[in-house]
C-alpha positions as CSV (number, residue, x, y, z in Angstrom):
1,X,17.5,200.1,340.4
2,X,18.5,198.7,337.5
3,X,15.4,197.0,334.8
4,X,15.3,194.1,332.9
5,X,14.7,195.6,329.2
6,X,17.0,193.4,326.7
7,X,16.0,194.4,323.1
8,X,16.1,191.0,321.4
9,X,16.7,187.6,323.4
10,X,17.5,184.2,321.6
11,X,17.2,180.9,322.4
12,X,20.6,179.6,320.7
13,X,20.5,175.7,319.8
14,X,24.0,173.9,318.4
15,X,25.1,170.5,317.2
16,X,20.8,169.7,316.6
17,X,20.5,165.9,315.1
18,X,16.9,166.3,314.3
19,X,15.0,168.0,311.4
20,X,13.9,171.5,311.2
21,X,10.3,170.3,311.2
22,X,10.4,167.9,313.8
23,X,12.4,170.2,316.3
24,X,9.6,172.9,315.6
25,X,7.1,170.3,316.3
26,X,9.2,169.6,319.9
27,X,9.8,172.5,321.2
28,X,6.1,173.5,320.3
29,X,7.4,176.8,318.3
30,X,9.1,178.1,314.9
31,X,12.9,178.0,315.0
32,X,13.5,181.6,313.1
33,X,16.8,180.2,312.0
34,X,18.2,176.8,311.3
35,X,21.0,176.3,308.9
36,X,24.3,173.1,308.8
37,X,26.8,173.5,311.4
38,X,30.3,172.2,310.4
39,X,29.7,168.5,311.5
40,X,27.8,166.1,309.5
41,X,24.6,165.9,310.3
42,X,24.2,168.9,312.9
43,X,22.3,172.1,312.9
44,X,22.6,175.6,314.3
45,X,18.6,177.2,315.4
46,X,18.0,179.8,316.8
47,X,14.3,180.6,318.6
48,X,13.6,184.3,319.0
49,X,11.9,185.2,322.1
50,X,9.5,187.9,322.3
51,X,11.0,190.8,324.3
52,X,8.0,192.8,324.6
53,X,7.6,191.4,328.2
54,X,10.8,190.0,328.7
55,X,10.3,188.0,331.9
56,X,7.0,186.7,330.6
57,X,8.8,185.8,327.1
58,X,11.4,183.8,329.1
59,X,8.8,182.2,331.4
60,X,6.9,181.5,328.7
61,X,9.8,179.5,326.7
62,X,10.7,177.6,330.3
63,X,7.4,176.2,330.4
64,X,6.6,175.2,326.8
65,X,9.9,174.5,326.1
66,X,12.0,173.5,329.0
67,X,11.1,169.8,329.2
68,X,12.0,169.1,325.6
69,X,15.4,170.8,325.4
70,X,16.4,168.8,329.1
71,X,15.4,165.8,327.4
72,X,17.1,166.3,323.8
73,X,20.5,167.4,326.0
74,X,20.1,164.3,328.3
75,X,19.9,162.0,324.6
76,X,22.5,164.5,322.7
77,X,19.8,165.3,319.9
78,X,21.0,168.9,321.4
79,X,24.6,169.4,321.7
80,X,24.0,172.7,323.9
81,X,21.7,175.2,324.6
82,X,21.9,178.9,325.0
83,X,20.0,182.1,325.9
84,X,21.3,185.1,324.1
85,X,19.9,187.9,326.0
86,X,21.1,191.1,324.1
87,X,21.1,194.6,325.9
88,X,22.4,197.8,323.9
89,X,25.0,200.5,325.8
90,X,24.2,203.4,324.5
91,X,27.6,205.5,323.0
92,X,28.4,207.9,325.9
93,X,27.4,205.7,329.0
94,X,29.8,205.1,331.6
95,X,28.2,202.1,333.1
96,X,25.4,199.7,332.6
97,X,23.9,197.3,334.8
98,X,20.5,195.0,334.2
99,X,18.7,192.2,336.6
100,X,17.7,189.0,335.5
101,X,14.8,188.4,338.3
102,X,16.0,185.3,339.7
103,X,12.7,182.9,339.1
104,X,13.1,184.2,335.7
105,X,16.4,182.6,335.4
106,X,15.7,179.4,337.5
107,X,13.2,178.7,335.2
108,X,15.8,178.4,332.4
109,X,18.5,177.0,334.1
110,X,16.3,174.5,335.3
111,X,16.2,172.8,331.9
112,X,20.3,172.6,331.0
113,X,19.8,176.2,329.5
114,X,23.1,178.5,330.2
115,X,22.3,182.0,330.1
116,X,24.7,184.5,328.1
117,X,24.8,188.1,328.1
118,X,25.5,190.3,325.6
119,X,26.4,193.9,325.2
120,X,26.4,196.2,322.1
121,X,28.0,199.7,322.1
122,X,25.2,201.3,320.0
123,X,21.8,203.2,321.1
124,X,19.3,200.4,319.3
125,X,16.4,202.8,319.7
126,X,18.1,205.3,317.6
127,X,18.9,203.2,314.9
128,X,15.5,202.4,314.1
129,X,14.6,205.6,313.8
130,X,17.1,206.1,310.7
């Protein structure tokens, strides 16, 4: 059976209208990233979500943050709203599979979050040991 063990999940927010501060203050957590999108007046942030317990970290972000992001989607202070959840394949694998428990996923999709999946074609664990 396959396990849910992504080595970095993101909560990815485009075309943001509000302040870095205030959108901190909203979501009730530190943005690690938040720089000008190509629009006037909109903002790229990114939230990084612990991954130490991944289904707890995503849980966790559903319930604190959830709410808020539905609501700033609904009014367009959010343009969109994505979950970056990033899984490594190490070099000589032939296949990979993972499984999002599916409360796990309700929870985010609940609030207007899509959910993306991402695959890199490097063994993370051996990289930091270099």
């Amino acid at each position: 059976m396959s396990t849910f063990e992504p080595f970095a999940i993101a909560l990815r927010l485009s075309g943001v209208t509000l302040a870095q501060a205030e959108l901190d203050t909203a979501l009730k957590q530190l943005t690690s990233r938040f720089e000008p999108e190509d629009a006037e007046a909109s903002h790229y942030a990114q939230v990084d979500v612990p991954v130490s317990n991944p289904v707890r970290g995503l849980l966790e972000l559903a319930e604190r943050s959830g709410p808020t992001i539905a609501a700033m989607l609904h009014d367009r202070r959010i343009g969109k709203a994505v979950l970056d959840i990033a899984f490594d394949y190490p070099e000589h694998g032939e296949a990979m599979s993972a499984r999002l428990p599916a409360h796990a996923a309700a929870a985010i999709a609940a609030h207007g979050i899509d959910i993306e999946i991402s695959v890199y074609l490097t063994d993370v664990e051996d990289a930091e040991e270099d």
